[in-house]
LUMVEXNU-720444 format. One record per residue (C-alpha): residue in one letter; x negated, y negated, z negated. Coordinates in steps of 0.05 Angstrom, whole numbers, plus 5000, padded with zeros to 4 digits. Each point is the difference from the previous one (the first is absolute). Example, Ala and Ser with C-alpha at 12.3 -4.5 7.8 and 13.67 -1.06 7.14 Angstrom:
<timis>
A475450904844S497349315013
</timis>
This chain:
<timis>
X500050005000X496349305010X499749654949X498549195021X494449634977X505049484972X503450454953X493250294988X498549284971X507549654989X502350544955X493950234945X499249254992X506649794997X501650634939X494049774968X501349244993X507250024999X499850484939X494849544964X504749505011X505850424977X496750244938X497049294984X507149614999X502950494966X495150034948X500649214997X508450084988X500250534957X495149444958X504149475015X506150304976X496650294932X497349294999X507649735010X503250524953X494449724947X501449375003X507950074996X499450504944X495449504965X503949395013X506650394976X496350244941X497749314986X507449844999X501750604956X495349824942X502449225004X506650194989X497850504949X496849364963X504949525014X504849594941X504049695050X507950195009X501450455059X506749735031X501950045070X496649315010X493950194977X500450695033X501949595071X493649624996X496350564981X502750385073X498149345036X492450014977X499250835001X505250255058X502550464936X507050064976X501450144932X505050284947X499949954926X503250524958X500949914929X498250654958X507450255007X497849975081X505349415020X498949625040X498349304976X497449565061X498150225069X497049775064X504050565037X507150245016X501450784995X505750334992X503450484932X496550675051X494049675002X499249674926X498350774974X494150045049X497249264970X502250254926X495650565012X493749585020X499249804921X497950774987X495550105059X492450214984X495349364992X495250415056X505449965045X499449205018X501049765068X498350735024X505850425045X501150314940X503349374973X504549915062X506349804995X505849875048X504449414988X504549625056X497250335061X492349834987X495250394964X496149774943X493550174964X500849844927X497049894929X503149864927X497249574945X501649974932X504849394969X498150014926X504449564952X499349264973X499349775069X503949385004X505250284967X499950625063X501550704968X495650515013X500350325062X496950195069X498549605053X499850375075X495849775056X502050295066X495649755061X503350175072X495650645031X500349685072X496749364973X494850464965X499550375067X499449425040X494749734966X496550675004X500349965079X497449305002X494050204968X499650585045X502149745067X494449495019X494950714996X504150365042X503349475049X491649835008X498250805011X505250025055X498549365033X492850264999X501650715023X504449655063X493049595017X494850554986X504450425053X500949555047X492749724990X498150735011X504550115054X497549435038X492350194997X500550605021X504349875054X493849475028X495050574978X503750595035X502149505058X491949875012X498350734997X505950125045X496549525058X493750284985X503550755009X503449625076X492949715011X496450705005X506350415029X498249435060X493150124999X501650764995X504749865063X493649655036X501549304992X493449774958X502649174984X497649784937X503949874943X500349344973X495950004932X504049704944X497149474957X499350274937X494750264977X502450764983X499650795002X504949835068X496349515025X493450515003X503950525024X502749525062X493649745016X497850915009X505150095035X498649415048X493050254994X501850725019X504249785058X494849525035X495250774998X506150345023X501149545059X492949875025X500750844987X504950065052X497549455043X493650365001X503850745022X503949665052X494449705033X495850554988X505450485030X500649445067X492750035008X499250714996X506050075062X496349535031X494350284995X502250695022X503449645062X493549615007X495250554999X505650375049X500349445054X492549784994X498350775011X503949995076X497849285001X492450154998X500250545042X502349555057X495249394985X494250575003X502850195063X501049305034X492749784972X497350665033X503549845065X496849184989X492950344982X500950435064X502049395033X493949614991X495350565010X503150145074X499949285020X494949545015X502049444973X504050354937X494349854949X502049275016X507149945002X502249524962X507650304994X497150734984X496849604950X506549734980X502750644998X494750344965X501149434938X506550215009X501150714984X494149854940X505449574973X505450545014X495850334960X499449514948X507349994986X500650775000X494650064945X504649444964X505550484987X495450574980X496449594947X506650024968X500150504934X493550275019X496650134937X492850215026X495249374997X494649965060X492449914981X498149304986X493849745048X497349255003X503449555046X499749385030X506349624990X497449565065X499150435043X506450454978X503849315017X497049855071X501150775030X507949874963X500949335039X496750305063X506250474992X506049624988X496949405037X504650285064X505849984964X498649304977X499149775065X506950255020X503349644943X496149395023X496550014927X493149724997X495150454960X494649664955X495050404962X495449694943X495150334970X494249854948X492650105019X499450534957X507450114962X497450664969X500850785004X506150354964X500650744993X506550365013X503150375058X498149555072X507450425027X504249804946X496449245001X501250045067X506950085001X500649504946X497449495044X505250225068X505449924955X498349334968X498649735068X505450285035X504849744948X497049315008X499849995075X508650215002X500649464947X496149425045X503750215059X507049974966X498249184982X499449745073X499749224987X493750014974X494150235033X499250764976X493250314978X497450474945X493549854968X496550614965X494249794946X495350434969X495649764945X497450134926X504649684960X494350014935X494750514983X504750635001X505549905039X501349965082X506449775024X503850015061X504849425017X504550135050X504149375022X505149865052X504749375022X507050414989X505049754947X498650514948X503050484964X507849954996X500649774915X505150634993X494650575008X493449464982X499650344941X499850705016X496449935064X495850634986X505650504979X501550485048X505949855056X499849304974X501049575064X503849465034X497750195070X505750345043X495850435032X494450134941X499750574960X496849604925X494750495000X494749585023X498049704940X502050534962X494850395033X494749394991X502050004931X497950674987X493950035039X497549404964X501150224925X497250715024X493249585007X501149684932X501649345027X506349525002X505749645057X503349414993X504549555054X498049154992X503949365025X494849545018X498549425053X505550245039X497950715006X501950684971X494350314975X498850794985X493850024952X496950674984X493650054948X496550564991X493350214959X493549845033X495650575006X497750164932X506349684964X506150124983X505949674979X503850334949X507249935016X504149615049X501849484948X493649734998X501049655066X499449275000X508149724990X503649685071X497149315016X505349445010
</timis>
């Protein structure tokens, strides 16, 4: 059977205070009205033994103003038990029961045991002796009867504030009670939505509450565990894409290779038959190419292969003039102007020269579509090489196009990230990978009108730790 965490906490806690309360204000009455009974047994006594004293006559005027200052009535028998003066009214029935009050045990005063019934009102009652020679009074009894309901009432008055206070404090402790754990079930009740929607895939954080509490730590995991759990999943999915791709890759660039060795066989052939193949400018052409059909097959299966190539020395330079010999076709089509710049000496790096390679087609391929998409200026690329300081070479790639769209600027180098119709985003997702497999770091600039690609990697001999050591974006 379930058994909610609010009655888990609402009801022990309510039993346990709402009995304290319980057993405090009665506790408090039940003094209150001993305290009460005290004081109107004392006060009555106090009455008794002036009475007992007093030399004064007890007529019916005396006895009247007596009643007005003790809420008493009285009756005075004489030692025959007539009745000689009297504050009350009874009837013949009734005088037998007050005739009977002069015999009554002296324990017996103002106790139930003294109770008497006269003209439809209970009374408690006591007797005091009338001796003789007072004012010329025979001896006697005088009876004091006191009306039970006013003793009574004065007994719940001393009782009532206790327990009227017990249950207005019982009313607020449950409602207090009620009303916190109501806010405390109601934020574990979000936090139990919260993961069923992370359980369901959707990984939003939760917004963390202000105060400082067991709830708010346990928002601020859960937010913690769903950022994991969604990078987690972002990860599989785009491991899972990559890997179909690179099945389908490896697939097509299998058939694809084949018939590029084929055509450059036939080209070879070609130029070996002819005279004047060896200095054909278009089999030239052609030749570059199928090397760049080549390029972009090797592109797709560098993707999820986990087997590193041996590192060697290379010139970054060099590496750069035999990639814009290549592409330099391509820019000429596009009507892009190709500018290489180059230190005297910029400095060896070590890594893989195919995978640097290929780094460098797609940079500058990117750069020469992005020049030829911004017409009304006069379109060029301008690749530098140089030693940024003492252990570092970069490579600055810049072109005259617009730049990055601002809705995929920041996640240029995910995979399938891409505001090109026609592109696939895996350009400089490949870049990206190649150039933290050498230990170095990528970044995309804004400056002087240009978008600039920078890439810095470890000079022979260095290294650079991690890719957030690269210098930040200049303005």
């Amino acid at each position: 059977m379930r058994w909610p965490i609010r009655n888990q906490l609402l009801l022990p806690t309510l039993t346990v205070v709402v009995l304290a309360i319980v057993a405090a204000s009665g506790v408090i009455a039940w003094m209150g009205a001993a305290q009460a009974r005290r004081h109107q047994q004392e006060t009555l006594g106090r009455l008794v033994l002036a009475l007992a004293n007093a030399t004064f006559p007890l007529t019916e005027r005396v006895l009247e103003q007596m009643k007005g200052l003790s809420g008493a009535d009285f009756v005075f028998l004489d030692d025959r038990k007539g009745v000689q003066s009297s504050t009350l009214s009874f009837s013949e029935t009734e005088l037998d029961a007050v005739q009977s009050l002069a015999s009554h045990d002296e324990e017996a005063r103002f106790t139930p045991a003294s109770r008497v019934h006269l003209n439809g009102q209970d009374y408690l009652t006591d007797r005091v002796p009338v001796s003789k020679g007072r004012a010329g009074m025979a001896p006697g009894w005088l009876i004091i009867l006191f009306p039970e309901d006013r003793w009574s009432t004065a007994i719940r008055r001393a009782a009532y504030p206790a327990l009227a206070t017990g249950a207005v404090a019982s009313v607020v402790v449950i409602l207090l009670t009620a009303g916190l754990a109501h806010r405390f079930v109601g934020r574990i009740g979000q936090l139990s939505r919260h993961a069923a929607a992370i359980a369901a895939g959707r990984f939003e954080p939760l917004a963390v509450p202000r105060r400082n509490d067991e709830i708010r730590d346990l928002v601020v995991s859960i937010n913690r565990m769903a950022r994991r759990l969604g990078d987690h999943a972002a990860e599989i999915r785009r491991s899972e894409r990559l890997h179909t791709l690179a099945q389908l890759g490896a697939g097509l660039a299998h058939q694809l290779r084949n018939s590029a060795a084929g055509a450059r066989m036939a080209i070879e052939l070609h130029a070996e038959e002819c005279a004047t193949g060896a200095d054909c400018e278009s089999l030239a052409v052609a030749m570059r190419q199928l090397r760049m059909m080549e390029s972009y097959l090797q592109r797709f299966l560098m993707l999820g292969d986990p087997r590193p190539a041996p590192f060697q020395a290379i010139d970054l330079g060099r590496l750069a003039e035999g990639v814009l010999d290549l592409v330099r076709p391509a820019a000429s089509h596009a009507r892009v102007d190709l500018c290489l710049r180059r230190d005297a000496e910029p400095g060896e790096v070590e890594g893989d020269e195919n995978a640097l390679r290929q780094l460098l087609i797609n940079l500058v391929l990117n750069a020469v579509e992005a020049a030829c998409r911004n017409p009304a200026r006069d379109p060029r690329v301008v690749v530098e090489i140089g030693a940024a300081d003492d252990d570092r070479v970069v490579i600055d790639v810049g072109d005259t196009g617009a730049g990055p769209a601002a809705a995929i600027a920041g996640r240029l180098f995910e995979p399938f990230a891409t505001d090109k119709p026609e592109g696939t985003g895996l350009g400089l997702f490949v870049a990206r990978e190649v150039v933290e497999s050498h230990r170095g770091a990528i970044r995309h600039v804004r400056r002087d009108g240009l978008t600039h690609f920078v890439v810095e990697l470890p000079r022979k001999g260095c290294r650079l730790p991690n890719a957030a050591q690269a210098r930040p974006p200049h303005s």
